[in-house]
C-alpha positions, -999 to +999 in steps of 0.1 A: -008-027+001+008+004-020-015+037-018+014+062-030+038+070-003+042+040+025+042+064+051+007+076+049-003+040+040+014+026+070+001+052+099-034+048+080-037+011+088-020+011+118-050+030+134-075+000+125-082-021+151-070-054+148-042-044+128-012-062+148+014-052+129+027-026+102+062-030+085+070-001+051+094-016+024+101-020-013+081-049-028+081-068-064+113-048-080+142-065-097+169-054-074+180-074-044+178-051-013+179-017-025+176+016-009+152+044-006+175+061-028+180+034-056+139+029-055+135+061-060+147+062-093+122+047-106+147+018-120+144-006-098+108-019-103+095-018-067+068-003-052+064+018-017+044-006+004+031-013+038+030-053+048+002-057+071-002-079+097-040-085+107-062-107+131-089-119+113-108-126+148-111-089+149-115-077+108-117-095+078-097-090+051-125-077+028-132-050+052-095-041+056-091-042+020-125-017+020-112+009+038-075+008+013-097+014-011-110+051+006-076+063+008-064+060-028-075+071-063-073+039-081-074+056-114-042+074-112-010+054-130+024+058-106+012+087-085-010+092-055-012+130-041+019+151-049+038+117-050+051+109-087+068+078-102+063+040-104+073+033-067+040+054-059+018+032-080-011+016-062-014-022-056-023-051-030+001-078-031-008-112-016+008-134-001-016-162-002-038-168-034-071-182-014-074-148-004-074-135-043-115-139-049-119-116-018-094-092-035-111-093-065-148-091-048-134-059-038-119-047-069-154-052-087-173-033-061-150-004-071-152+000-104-190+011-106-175+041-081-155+056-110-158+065-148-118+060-155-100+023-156-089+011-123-051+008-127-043-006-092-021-038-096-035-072-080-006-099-080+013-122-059+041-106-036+070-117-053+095-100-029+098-071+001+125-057+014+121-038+050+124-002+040+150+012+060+147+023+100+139+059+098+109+048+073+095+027+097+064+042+115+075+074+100+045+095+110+045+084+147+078+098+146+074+128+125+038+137+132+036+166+115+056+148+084+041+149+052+015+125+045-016+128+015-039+108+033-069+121+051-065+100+082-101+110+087-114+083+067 
């Protein structure tokens, strides 16, 4: 899932009960294993995203998927708070295409929420690339780091 900076996105779900697992990294770009600093450029096609690891005794993926939805604006093209550029767009990648009509359920339940296009991208996860160590669980580290998310919700 991509919400804008992965940092946010990645302290944001792992607060959800039966969420096992968190990982940030740079997903569907062009460039074999690149860097927060190549990424950033905005040439390198990949997004900011959080891979999520989930037991689906304990949450389903539509309501995981449901509570994404609260913490972005999906009408906003490659930007999410102060965060500006095509890594920031929003998007849920998937990894397995049964899941897609439950993606899509969601997506549809969206759109009577808001009078602009939804712009968030639905697609396949192509590729991800770990982001790099000092990205990873960022917030727990830094707590008072920046983040636009209102952890609240």
């Amino acid at each position: 899932m991509a919400g804008g900076c992965f940092w946010g996105v990645e302290e944001y779900m792992s607060r959800i009960e039966g969420v096992v697992d968190t990982e940030v990294g740079y997903a569907n770009g062009h460039k074999n294993n690149p860097t927060y600093e190549e990424v950033c450029t905005g040439e390198t096609g990949h997004v900011e995203t959080t891979y999520i690891k989930y037991d689906e005794r304990v949450i389903s993926l539509e309501d995981l998927l449901n509570r994404f939805w609260r913490i972005i604006d999906p009408t906003l093209l490659n930007r999410q708070g102060g965060d500006i550029g095509t890594q920031y767009r929003t998007g849920i990648y998937y990894v397995d295409r049964s899941d897609l009509p439950i993606i899509n359920k969601t997506l549809e339940d969206q759109k009577s929420k808001y009078d602009k296009k939804i712009v968030t991208e639905i697609m396949p996860l192509s590729v991800f690339y770990s982001a790099e160590e000092y990205h990873q669980d960022y917030l727990k580290k830094t707590p008072n780091g920046y983040c636009h998310i209102d952890m609240s919700k």
